[in-house]
C-alpha positions as a Markdown table, in Angstrom:
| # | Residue | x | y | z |
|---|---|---|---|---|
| 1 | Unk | 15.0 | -19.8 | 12.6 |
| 2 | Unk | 12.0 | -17.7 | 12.7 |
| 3 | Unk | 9.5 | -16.1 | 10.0 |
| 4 | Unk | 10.9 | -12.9 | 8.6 |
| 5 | Unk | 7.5 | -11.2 | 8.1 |
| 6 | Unk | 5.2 | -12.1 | 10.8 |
| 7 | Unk | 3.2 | -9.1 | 11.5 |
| 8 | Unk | 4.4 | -6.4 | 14.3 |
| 9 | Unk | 2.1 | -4.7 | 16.3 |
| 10 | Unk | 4.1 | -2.7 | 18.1 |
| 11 | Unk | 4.7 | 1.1 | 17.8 |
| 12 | Unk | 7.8 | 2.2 | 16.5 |
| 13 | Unk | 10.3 | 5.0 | 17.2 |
| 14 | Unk | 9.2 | 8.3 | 16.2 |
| 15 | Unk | 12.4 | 10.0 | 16.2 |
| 16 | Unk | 14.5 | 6.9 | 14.3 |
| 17 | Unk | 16.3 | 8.4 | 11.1 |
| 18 | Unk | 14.1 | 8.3 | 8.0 |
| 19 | Unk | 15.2 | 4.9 | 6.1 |
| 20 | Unk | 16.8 | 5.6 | 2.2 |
| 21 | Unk | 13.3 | 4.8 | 0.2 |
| 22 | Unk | 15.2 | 4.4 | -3.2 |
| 23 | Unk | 15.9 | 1.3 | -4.8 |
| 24 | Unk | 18.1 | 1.1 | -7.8 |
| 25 | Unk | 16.6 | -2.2 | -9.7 |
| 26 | Unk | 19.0 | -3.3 | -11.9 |
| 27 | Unk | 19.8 | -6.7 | -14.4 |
| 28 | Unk | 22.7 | -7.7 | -16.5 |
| 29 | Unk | 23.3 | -10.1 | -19.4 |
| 30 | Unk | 26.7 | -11.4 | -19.7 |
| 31 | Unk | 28.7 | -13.7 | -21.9 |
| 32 | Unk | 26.9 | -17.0 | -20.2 |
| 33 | Unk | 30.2 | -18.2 | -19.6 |
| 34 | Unk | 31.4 | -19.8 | -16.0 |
| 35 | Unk | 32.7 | -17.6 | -12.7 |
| 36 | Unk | 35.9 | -15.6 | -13.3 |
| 37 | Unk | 35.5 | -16.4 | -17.3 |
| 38 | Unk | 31.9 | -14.5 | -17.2 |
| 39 | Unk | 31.6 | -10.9 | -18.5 |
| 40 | Unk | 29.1 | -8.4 | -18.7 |
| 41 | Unk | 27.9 | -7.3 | -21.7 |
| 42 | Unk | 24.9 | -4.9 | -20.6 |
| 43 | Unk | 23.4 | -3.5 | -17.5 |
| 44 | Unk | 20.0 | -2.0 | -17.3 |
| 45 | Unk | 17.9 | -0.3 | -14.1 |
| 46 | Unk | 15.3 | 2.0 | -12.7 |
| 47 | Unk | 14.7 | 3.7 | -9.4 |
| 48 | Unk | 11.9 | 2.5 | -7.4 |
| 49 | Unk | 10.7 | 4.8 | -5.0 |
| 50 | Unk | 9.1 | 2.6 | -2.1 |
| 51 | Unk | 7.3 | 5.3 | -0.4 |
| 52 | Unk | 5.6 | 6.7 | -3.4 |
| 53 | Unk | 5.9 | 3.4 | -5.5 |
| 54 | Unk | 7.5 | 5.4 | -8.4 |
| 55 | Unk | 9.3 | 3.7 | -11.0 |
| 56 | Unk | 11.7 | 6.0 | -13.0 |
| 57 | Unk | 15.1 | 7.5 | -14.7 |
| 58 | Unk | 16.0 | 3.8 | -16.5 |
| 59 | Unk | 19.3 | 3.4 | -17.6 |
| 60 | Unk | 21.1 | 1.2 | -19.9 |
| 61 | Unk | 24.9 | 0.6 | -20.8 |
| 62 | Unk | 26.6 | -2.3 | -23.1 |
| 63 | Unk | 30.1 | -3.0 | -22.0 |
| 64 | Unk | 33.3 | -4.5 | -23.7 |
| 65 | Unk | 33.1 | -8.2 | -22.9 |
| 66 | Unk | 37.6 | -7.8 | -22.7 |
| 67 | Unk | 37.6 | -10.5 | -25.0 |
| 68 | Unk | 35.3 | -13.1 | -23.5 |
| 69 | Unk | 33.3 | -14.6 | -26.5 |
| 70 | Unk | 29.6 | -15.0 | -25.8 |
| 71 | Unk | 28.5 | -18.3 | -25.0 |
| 72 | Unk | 25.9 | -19.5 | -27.9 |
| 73 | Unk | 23.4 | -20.7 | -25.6 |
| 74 | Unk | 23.4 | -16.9 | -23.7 |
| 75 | Unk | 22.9 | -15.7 | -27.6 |
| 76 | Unk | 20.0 | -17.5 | -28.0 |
| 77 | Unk | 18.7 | -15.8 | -24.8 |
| 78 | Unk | 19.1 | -12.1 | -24.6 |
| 79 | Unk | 20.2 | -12.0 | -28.6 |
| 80 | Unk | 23.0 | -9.6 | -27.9 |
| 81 | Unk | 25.1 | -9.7 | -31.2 |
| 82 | Unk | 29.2 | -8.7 | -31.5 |
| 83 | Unk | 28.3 | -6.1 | -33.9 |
| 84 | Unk | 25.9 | -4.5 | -30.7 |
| 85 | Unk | 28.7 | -4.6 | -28.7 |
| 86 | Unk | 31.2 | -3.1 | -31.1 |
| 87 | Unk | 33.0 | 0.4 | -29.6 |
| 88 | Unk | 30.7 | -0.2 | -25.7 |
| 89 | Unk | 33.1 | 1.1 | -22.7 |
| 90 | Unk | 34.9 | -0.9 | -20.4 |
| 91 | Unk | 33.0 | -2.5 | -17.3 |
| 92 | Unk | 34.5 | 0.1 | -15.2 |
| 93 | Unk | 33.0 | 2.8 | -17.1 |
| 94 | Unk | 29.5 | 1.8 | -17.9 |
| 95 | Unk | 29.2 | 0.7 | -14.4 |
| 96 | Unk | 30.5 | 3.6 | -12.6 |
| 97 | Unk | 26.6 | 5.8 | -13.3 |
| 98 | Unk | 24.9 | 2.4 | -12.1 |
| 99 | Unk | 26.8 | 2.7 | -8.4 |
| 100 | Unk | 24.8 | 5.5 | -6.6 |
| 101 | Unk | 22.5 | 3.9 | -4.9 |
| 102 | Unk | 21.7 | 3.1 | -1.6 |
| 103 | Unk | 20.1 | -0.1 | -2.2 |
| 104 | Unk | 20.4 | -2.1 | -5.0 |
| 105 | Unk | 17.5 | -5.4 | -5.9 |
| 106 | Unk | 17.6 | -7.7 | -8.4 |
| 107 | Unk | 15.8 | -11.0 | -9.3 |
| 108 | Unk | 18.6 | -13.1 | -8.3 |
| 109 | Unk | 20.7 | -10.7 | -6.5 |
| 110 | Unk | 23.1 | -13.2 | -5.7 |
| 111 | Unk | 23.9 | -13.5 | -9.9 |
| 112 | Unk | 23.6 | -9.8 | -10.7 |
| 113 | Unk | 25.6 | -8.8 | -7.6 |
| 114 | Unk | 28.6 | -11.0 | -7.9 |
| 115 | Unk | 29.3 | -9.7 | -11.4 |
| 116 | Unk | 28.8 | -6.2 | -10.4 |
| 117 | Unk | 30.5 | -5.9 | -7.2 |
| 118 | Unk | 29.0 | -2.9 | -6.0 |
| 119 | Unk | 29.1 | -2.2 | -2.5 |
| 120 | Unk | 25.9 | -1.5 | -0.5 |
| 121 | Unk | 23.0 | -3.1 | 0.5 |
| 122 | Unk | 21.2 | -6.0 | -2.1 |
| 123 | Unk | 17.6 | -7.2 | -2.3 |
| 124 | Unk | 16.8 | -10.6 | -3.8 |
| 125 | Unk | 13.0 | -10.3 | -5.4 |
| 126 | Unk | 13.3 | -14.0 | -6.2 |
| 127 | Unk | 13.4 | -14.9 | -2.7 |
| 128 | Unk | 10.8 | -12.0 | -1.5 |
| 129 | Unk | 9.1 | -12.9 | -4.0 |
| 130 | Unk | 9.0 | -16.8 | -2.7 |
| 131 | Unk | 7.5 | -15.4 | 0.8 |
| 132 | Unk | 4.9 | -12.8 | -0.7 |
| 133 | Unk | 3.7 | -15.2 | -3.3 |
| 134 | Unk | 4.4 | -19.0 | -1.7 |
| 135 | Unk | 1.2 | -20.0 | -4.1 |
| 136 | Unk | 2.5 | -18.8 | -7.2 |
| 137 | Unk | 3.2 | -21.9 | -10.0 |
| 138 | Unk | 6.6 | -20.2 | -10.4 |
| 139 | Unk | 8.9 | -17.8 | -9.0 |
| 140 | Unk | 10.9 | -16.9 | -12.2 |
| 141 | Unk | 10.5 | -13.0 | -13.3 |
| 142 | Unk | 8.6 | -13.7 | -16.5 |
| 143 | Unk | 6.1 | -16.1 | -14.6 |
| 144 | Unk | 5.6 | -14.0 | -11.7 |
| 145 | Unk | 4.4 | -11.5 | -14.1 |
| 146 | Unk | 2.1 | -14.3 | -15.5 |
| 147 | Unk | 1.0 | -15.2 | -12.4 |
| 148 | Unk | 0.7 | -13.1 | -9.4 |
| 149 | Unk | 0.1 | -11.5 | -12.2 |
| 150 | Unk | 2.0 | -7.9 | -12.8 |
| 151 | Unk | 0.2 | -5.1 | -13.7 |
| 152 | Unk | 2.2 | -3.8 | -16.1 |
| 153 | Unk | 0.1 | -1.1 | -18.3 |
| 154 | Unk | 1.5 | 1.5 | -15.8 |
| 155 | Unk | 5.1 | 1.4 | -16.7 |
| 156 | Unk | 4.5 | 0.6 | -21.2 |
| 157 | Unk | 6.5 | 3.8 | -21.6 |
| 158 | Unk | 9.1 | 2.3 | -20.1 |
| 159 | Unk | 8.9 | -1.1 | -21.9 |
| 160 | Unk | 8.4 | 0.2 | -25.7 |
| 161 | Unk | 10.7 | -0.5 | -27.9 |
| 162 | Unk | 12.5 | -3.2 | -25.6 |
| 163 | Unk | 12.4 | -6.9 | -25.2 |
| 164 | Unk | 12.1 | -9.7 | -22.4 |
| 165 | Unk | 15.5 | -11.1 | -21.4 |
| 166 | Unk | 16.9 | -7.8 | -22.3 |
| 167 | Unk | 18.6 | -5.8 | -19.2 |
| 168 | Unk | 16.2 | -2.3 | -19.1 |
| 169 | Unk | 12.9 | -4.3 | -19.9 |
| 170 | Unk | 14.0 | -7.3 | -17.2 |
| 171 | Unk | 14.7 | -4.3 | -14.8 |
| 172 | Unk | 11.6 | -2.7 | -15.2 |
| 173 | Unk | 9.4 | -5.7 | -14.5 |
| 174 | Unk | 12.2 | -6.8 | -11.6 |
| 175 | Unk | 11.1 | -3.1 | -9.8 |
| 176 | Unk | 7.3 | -3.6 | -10.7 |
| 177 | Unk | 7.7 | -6.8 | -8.9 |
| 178 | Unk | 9.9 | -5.3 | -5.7 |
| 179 | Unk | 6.9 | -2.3 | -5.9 |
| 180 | Unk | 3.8 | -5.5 | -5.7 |
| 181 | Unk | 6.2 | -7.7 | -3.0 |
| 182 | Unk | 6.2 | -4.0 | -0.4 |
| 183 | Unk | 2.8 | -4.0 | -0.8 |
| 184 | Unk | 2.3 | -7.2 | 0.5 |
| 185 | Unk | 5.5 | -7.3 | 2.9 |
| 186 | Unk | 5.2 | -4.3 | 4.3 |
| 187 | Unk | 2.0 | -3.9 | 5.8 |
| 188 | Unk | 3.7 | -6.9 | 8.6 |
| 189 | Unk | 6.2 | -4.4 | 8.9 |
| 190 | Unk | 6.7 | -1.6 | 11.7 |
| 191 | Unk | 7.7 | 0.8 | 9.0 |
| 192 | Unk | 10.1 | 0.7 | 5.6 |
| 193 | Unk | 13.0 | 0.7 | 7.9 |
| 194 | Unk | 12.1 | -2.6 | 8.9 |
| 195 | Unk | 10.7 | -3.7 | 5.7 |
| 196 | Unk | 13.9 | -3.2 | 4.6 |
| 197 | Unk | 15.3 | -4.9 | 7.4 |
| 198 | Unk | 13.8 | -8.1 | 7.0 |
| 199 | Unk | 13.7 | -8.2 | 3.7 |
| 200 | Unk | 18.0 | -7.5 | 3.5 |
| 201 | Unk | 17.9 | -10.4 | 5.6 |
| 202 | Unk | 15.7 | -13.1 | 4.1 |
| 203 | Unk | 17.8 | -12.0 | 1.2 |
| 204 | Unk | 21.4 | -12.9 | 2.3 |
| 205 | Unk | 19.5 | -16.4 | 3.9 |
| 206 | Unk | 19.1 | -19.4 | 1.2 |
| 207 | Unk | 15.7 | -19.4 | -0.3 |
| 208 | Unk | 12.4 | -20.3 | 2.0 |
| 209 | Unk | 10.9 | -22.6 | -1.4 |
| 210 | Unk | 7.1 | -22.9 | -1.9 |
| 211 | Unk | 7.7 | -26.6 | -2.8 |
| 212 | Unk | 10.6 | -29.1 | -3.1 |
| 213 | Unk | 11.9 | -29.7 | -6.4 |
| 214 | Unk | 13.1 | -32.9 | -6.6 |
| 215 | Unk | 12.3 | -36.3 | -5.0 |
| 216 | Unk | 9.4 | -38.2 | -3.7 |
| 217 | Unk | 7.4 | -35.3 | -2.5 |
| 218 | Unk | 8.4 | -32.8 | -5.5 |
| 219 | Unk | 5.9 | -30.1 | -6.3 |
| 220 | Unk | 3.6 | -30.9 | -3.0 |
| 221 | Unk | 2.9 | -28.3 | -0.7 |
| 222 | Unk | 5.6 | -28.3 | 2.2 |
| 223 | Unk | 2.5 | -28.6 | 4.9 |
| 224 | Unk | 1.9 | -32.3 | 3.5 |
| 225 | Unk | 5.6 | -33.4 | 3.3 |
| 226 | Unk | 6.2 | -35.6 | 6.4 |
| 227 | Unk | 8.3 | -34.9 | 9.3 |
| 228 | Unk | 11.0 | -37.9 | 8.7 |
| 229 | Unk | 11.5 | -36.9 | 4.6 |
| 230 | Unk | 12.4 | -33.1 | 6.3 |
| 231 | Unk | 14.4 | -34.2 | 8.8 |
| 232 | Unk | 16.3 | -36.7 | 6.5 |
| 233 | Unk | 17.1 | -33.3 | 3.8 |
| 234 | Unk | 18.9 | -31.7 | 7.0 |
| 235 | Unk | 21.2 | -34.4 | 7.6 |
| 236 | Unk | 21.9 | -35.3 | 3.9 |
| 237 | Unk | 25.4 | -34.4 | 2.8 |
| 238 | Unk | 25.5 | -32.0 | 0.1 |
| 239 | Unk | 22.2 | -31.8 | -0.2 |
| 240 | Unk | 20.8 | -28.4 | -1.7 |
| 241 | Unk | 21.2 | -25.4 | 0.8 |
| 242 | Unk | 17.7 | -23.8 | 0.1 |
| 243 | Unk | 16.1 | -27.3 | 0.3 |
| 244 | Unk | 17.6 | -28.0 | 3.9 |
| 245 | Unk | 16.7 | -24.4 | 5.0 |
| 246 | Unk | 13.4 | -24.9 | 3.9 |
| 247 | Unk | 13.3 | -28.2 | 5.5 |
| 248 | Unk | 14.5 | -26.5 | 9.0 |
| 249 | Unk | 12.0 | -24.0 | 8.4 |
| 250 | Unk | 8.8 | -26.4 | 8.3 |
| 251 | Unk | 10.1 | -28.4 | 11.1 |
| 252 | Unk | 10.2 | -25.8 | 13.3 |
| 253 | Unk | 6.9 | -24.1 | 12.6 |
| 254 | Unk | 6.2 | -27.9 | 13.8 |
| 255 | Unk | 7.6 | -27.8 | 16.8 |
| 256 | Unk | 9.8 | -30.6 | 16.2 |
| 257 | Unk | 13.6 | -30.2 | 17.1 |
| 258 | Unk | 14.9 | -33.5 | 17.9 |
| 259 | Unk | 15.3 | -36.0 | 15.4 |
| 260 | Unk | 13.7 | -39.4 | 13.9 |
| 261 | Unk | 14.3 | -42.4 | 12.0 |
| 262 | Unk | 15.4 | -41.6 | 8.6 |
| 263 | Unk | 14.4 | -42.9 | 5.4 |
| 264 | Unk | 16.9 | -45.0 | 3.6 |
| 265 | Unk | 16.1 | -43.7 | 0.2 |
| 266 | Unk | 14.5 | -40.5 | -1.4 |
C-alpha cells in the first residue's frame, strides 16, 4: 500500500487526451429505511468545474418513494413531509437529467451511489477529504465546513432559500468542499488527469482515518498508536475495514511488515 498523493515531480505527457474537468456533485435523501427497503425521495447537484473551480447549473428533483414510508428518524433529519412529495416522478424519471456526467462525487459516495446506480466514475469527498484535511476535528460535511473551514460567501446564491441536510444545499457545500480538497490534492499531482486518478482510487479503497474511533487509543493521533495495537487490528476478525487499512497504512510508512506479539485485549 502506498500514499495516494505524494507529490510527483516528473513531467507529464504533452500530448495525453485532455482529462473530463466536470464534476456533477450530487446528494440524496431517502426514506432512512434499510438496503433494498430504501427509497429516494430527492436528489440535488451542481457542476463543479475543476479547472476553473466553477460551481454552477444546480438541480433538484423529489421522487415517488413507490410506497416506502419514511422512516421517522430520516423525518426528523432532512424534514421532507408526504404532502412535499405528493404528485413527484418516479425514480426513473427524476434521475434520468442527473446521469450526464462524466464523474459524479459525493460526501459518501459509497451511500449516494448505491441508491443511484449511475454508471461512471464516483469521488468520495469524505475520504479526500480525510487525506487533505487528516487534522480536522471531524470529517462529516457540516464540520468540514466548520472546520477546515469553507468559504462559503461565494456560492450564497446558490444556498438562499435552502437548508442543511436538504439535497441542493448538501450538494453545494459537498462541491465547495471537492473545489478546497483539488486545491490541496492537486498541486502533488502531475496534472488533473491524475488528480483524478488517485483520487478515483483512494475512493474505491476503505477510508485512510485521521484517528481510530474506538478502543484504547481512540481519538490519538495514529503517529503515537503503538506498533503491536496496529498489528493486532489487522489480524482481528471482523474488525472494521477502514480501521485495518488504516492500521496497514501506518505500519508500513513504519517499515514494519512482519508481525509481533499481540495484545490480548483492546
Amino acid at each position: 500500500m502506498t500514499d495516494l498523493f505524494p507529490p510527483v515531480r516528473t513531467t507529464p505527457s504533452l500530448f495525453a487526451e485532455a482529462p473530463p474537468s466536470l464534476v456533477r456533485v450530487i446528494d440524496t435523501e431517502t426514506a432512512g429505511q434499510r438496503l433494498e427497503e430504501d427509497a429516494v425521495i430527492e436528489i440535488g447537484s451542481v457542476d463543479l468545474d475543476l479547472v476553473t473551480g466553477e460551481i454552477f447549473n444546480p438541480m433538484q428533483s423529489f421522487c415517488d418513494p413507490a410506497g416506502v414510508p419514511i422512516n421517522p428518524h430520516a423525518r426528523n433529519v432532512h424534514h421532507i413531509s408526504d404532502v412535499m412529495l405528493a404528485g413527484a416522478p418516479a425514480f426513473e424519471t427524476a434521475a434520468a437529467p442527473f446521469r450526464t456526467a462524466p464523474v459524479f462525487a459525493a460526501q459518501r459516495a459509497e451511500f449516494d451511489r448505491s441508491r443511484l446506480r449511475f454508471a461512471g466514475r464516483w469521488l468520495c469527498t469524505h475520504k479526500l477529504a480525510l487525506r487533505a484535511f487528516p487534522g480536522a476535528k471531524a470529517h462529516g460535511l457540516q464540520s468540514l465546513v466548520k472546520y477546515v473551514p469553507l468559504d462559503l460567501s461565494p456560492v450564497e446564491p446558490l444556498l438562499s432559500g435552502l437548508s442543511p441536510h436538504r439535497a441542493l444545499y448538501d450538494a453545494v457545500c459537498t462541491a465547495v468542499l471537492l473545489r478546497r480538497i483539488a486545491e490541496v490534492l492537486m498541486p502533488r499531482c502531475h496534472d488533473l488527469a491524475d488528480f483524478l486518478e488517485r483520487a478515483e482510487r483512494a475512493s474505491r479503497e476503505p477510508a485512510l482515518l485521521a484517528k481510530l474511533r474506538f478502543g484504547r487509543h481512540k481519538d490519538i493521533p495514529l503517529a503515537q498508536v503503538p506498533d503491536d495495537y496496529l498489528e493486532w487490528l489487522t489480524r482481528e476478525p471482523g474488525m472494521n475495514a477502514d480501521a485495518v487499512f488504516t492500521a496497514k497504512h501506518h505500519l508500513q510508512l513504519r517499515g514494519i511488515r512482519g508481525a509481533r506479539a499481540l495484545p490480548q485485549r483492546v
